[in-house]
C-alpha positions in Angstrom: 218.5 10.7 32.4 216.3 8.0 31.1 216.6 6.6 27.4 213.1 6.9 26.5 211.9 10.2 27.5 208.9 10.4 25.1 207.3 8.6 22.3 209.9 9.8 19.6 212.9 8.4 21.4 211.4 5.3 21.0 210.5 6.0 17.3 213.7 6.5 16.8 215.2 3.4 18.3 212.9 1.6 16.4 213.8 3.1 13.2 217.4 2.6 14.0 216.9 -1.2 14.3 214.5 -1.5 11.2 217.7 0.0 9.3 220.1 -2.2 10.6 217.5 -5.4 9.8 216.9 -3.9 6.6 220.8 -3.3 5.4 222.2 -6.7 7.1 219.0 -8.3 4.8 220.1 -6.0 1.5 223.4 -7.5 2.1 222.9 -10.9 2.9 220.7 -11.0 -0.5 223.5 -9.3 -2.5 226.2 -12.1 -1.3 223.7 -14.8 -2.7 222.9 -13.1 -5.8 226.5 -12.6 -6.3 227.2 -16.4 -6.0 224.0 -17.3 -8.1 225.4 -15.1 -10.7 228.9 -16.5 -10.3 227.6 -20.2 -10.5 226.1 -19.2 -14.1 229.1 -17.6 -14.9 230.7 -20.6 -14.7 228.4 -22.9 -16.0 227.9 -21.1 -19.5 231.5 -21.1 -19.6 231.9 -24.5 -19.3 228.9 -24.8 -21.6 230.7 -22.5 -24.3 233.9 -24.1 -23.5 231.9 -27.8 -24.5 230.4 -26.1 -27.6 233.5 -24.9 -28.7 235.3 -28.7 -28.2 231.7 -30.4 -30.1 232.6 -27.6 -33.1 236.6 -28.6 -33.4 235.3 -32.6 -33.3 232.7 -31.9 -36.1 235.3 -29.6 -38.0 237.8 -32.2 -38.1 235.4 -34.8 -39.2 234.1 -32.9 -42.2 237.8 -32.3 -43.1 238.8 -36.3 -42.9 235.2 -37.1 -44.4 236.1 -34.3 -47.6 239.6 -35.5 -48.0 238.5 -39.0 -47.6 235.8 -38.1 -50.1 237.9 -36.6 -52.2 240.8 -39.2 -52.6 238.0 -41.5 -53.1 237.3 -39.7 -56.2 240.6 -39.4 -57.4 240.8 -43.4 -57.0 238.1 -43.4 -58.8 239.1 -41.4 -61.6 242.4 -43.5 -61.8 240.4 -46.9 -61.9 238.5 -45.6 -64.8 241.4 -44.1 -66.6 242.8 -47.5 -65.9 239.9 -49.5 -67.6 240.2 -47.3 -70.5 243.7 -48.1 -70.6 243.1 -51.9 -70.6 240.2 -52.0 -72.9 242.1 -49.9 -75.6 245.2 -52.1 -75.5 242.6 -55.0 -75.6 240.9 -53.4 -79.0 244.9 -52.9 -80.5 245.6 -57.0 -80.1 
């Protein structure tokens, strides 16, 4: 019994191969995909994860800047009070 007995035989074997090729190349491009994707995964967290750190920084500046800010004003506020003080004792003499 031969392998190739007529044109169709042959056909087939070809076909056969072509699907292999074909599903070891589909696979092959999956596994890449998959690591291209996992690669982006990780750099977008990292990326959030830097975001997230430049937010906390900027928050807690704003919050020393406004109490700063704020205790500036009340300093403020006293010196004046003060110089009031002083200039009405001044007027009493």
């Amino acid at each position: 019994m031969e392998i190739l007995q007529s044109s169709a035989d042959f056909l087939n074997i070809a076909l056969a191969i072509c699907a292999i090729a074909v599903s070891f190349f589909l696979c092959w491009a999956l596994f890449y995909f998959l690591a291209v994707f996992r690669k982006i995964y990780r750099l977008t967290k990292s990326a959030n994860e830097a975001v997230g750190e430049a937010k906390k920084l900027i928050t807690e500046f704003k919050e020393k800047f406004s109490s700063a800010a704020y205790l500036a004003g009340v300093v403020g506020k006293g010196m004046e009070k003060a110089w009031e003080m002083k200039t009405k004792r001044k007027k009493k003499k």
